[in-house]
C-alpha positions in Angstrom: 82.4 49.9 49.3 79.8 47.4 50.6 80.7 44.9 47.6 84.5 45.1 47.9 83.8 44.4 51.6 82.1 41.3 50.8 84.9 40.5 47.8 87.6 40.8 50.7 85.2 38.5 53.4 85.0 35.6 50.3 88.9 35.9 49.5 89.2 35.8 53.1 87.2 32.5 53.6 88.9 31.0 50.6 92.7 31.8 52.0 91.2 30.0 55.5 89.8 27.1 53.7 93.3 27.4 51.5 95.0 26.9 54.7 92.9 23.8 56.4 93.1 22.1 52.8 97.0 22.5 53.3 97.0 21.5 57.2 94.6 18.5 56.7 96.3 17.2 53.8 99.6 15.7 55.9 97.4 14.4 58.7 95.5 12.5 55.9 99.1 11.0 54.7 100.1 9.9 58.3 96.4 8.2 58.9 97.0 5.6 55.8 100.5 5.1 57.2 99.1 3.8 60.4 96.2 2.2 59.0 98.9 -0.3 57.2 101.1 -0.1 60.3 98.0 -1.5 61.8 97.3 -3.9 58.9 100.8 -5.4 59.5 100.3 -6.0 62.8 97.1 -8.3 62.5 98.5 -9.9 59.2 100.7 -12.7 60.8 99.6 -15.8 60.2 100.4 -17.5 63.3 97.6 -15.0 64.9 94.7 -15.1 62.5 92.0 -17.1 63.7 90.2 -17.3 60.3 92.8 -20.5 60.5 91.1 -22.4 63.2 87.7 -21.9 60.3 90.3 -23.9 58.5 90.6 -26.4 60.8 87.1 -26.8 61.6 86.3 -26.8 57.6 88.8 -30.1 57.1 86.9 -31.8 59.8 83.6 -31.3 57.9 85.0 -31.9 55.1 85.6 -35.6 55.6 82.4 -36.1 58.3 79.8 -38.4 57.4 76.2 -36.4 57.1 73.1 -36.8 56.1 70.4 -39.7 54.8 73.3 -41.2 52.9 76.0 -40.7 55.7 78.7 -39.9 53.8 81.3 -37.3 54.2 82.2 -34.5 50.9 84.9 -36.4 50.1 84.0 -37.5 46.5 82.4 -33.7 46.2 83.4 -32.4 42.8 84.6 -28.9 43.0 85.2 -29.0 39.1 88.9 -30.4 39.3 87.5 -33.8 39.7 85.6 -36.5 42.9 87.2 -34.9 46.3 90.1 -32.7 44.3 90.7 -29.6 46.0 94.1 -28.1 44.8 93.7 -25.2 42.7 89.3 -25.9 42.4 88.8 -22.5 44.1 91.4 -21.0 42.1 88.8 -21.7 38.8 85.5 -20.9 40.4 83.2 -19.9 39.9 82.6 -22.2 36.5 79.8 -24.7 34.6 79.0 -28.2 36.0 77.7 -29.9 33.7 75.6 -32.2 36.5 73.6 -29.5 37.4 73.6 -27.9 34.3 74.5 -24.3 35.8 77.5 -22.2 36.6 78.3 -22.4 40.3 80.1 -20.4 42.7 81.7 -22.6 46.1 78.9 -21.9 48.1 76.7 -23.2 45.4 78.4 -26.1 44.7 79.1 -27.0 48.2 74.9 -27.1 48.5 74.8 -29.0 45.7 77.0 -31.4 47.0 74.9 -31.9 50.5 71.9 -32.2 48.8 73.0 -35.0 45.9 75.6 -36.5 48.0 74.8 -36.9 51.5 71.4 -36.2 51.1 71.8 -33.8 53.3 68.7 -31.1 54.1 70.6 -27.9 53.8 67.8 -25.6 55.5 70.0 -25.6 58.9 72.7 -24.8 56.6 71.5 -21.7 55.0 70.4 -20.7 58.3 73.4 -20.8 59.6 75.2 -19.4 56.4 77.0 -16.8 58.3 78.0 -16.9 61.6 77.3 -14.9 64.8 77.2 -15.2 68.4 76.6 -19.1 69.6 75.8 -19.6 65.8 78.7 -21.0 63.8 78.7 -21.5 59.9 79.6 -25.2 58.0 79.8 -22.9 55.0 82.4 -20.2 56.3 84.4 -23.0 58.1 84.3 -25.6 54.5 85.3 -21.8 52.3 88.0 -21.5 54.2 89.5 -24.9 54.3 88.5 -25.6 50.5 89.8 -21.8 49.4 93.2 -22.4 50.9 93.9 -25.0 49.0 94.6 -23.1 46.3 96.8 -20.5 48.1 99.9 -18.8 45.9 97.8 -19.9 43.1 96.6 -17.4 40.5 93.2 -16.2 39.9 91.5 -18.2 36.5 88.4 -17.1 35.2 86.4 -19.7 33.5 85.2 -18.5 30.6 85.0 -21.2 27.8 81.3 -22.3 28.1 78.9 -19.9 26.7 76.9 -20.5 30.0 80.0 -18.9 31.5 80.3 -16.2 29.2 76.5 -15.6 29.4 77.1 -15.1 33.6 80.0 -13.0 33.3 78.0 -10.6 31.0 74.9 -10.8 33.6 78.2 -9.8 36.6 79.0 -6.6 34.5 75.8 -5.6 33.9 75.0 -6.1 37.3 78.2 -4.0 38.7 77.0 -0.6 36.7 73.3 -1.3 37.1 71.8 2.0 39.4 68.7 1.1 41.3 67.5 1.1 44.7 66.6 3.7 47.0 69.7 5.4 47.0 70.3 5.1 43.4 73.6 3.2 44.0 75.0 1.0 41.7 78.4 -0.9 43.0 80.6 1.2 40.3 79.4 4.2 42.0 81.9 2.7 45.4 84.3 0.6 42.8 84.6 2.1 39.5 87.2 5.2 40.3 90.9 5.1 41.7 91.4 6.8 45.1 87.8 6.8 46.8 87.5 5.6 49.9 84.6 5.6 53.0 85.8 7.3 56.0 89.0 5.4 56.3 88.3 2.3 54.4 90.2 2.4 51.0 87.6 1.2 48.3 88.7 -0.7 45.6 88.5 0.3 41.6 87.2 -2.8 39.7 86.2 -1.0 36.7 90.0 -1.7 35.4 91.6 -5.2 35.3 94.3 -5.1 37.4 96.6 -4.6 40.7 93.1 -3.4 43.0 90.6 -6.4 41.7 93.7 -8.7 42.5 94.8 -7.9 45.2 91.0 -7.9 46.7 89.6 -10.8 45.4 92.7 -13.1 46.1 92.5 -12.2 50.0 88.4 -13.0 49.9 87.7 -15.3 52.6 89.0 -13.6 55.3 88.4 -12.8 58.9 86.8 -10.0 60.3 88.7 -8.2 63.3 85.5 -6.0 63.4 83.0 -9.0 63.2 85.2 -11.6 65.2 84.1 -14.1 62.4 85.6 -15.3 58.8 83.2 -14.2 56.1 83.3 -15.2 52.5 83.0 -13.2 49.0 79.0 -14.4 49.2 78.8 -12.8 53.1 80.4 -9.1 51.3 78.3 -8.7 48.3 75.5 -9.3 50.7 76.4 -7.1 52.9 77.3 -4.4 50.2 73.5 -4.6 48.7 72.3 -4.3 52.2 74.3 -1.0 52.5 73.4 0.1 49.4 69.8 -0.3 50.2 68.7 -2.5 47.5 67.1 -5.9 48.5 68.9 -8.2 50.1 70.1 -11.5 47.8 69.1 -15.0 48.8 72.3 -16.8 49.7 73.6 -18.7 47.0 71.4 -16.6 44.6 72.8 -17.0 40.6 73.3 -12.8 40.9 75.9 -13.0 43.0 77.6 -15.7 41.4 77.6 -13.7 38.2 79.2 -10.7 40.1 81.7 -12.8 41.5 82.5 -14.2 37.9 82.7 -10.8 36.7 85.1 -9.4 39.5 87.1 -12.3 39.2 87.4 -11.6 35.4 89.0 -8.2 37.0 91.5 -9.7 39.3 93.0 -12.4 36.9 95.9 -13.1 37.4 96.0 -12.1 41.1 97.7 -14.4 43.4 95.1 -16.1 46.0 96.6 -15.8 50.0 93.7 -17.1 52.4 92.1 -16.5 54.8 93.5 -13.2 55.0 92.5 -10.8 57.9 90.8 -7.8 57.3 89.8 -4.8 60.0 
């Protein structure tokens, strides 16, 4: 009798649980509904202010800096001297001048340093903003990035330099290490998972999810007040997952972005976009 007691208590349990399972479940379904209501709302172009990063980027863009006082203007972003239409579209890629596959950010540095002969320490310093701290680099992402808006994603991957990175990106993306034993396919390598409300992404397929990420990246944070760049979120994700955080500008994080690009090809590029 005592074990057909505690069979009835554990069927009882289960029919309770049963029952949350099928009262939770709608409540779930209504939260994503207002979390793109909400997405709507803040998507209007006319009220992002990751376009006034825009505006501050073009006025960098052709200031004169550094030893040499010269502006950026004859920068090569890879489409040729001071081309921007479409150069963010094909990053990153190899430049030959510095012998090395280059992400913006990189090449932007690069840039500063052989160009204007510019010291970049303040720079890097000031890589991503904060309070009374503003950022060249977010503001000249932005400006350069949307340049190539409604254009589609290319990966470069003719030069075995490039080939060689995007190989380093994958096996970077499924490598587990770190305290927590996290790897970033243990977030981004299955359909449908998500942190609290925040949908996360599956790169682990070319396709629809890698596009439609990778082609909103810059973007502004509501949450941060700020516009942060696709160098600014893979930081910020090995800081989360407890692993060592990158240098900025480091060759790793080029090689993931190669690799996640590689994902999203294809994918149309709207930026800055805003983000929660």
């Amino acid at each position: 009798m005592r074990r057909m007691g505690w069979i009835l208590a554990v069927a009882a349990v289960a029919a309770t649980c049963a029952g949350i399972a099928g009262v939770t479940a709608q409540p779930q379904d209504d939260s994503e509904r207002e979390i793109e209501r909400y997405r709507a709302m803040i998507n209007d172009p006319m009220a992002n202010p990751g376009y006034l990063a825009v505006d501050r980027g073009e006025a960098l863009w052709g200031q004169a800096r550094g030893t040499k006082n010269v502006s950026l203007e004859t920068c090569d972003l890879g489409e040729g001297p001071g081309k921007l239409e479409g150069a963010f579209a094909r990053l990153p890629r190899f430049f030959a001048d510095a012998d090395k596959v280059m992400d913006l950010e990189q090449r932007l540095l690069w840039c500063m340093d052989k160009i204007q002969g510019l010291d970049t320490a303040d720079v890097i310093r000031r890589r991503f903003s904060g309070p009374g701290r503003a950022s060249d680099m977010e503001d000249l992402v932005a400006f350069i990035a949307n340049k190539s808006n409604g254009m589609a994603i290319q990966p470069q991957t003719t030069h075995p330099r490039e080939r060689e990175m995007l190989a380093m990106g994958e096996a970077m993306f499924y490598r587990r290490a770190g305290v927590m034993d996290f790897s970033c396919a243990t977030c981004h390598a299955e359909p449908g998972k998500r942190i609290r409300l925040q949908g996360l992404p599956d790169f682990s397929t070319p396709g629809k999810a890698a596009q439609e990420t990778m082609g909103s990246w810059p973007t502004y944070r509501v949450s941060q007040s700020a516009l942060r760049t696709m160098q600014h979120r893979l930081w910020d994700c090995f800081r989360q997952q407890r692993w060592p955080e990158p240098n900025y500008g480091a060759d790793g994080l080029t090689a993931l972005t190669m690799y996640l690009n590689q994902q999203a090809a294809g994918g149309e590029i709207n930026v800055p976009s805003i983000k929660r």
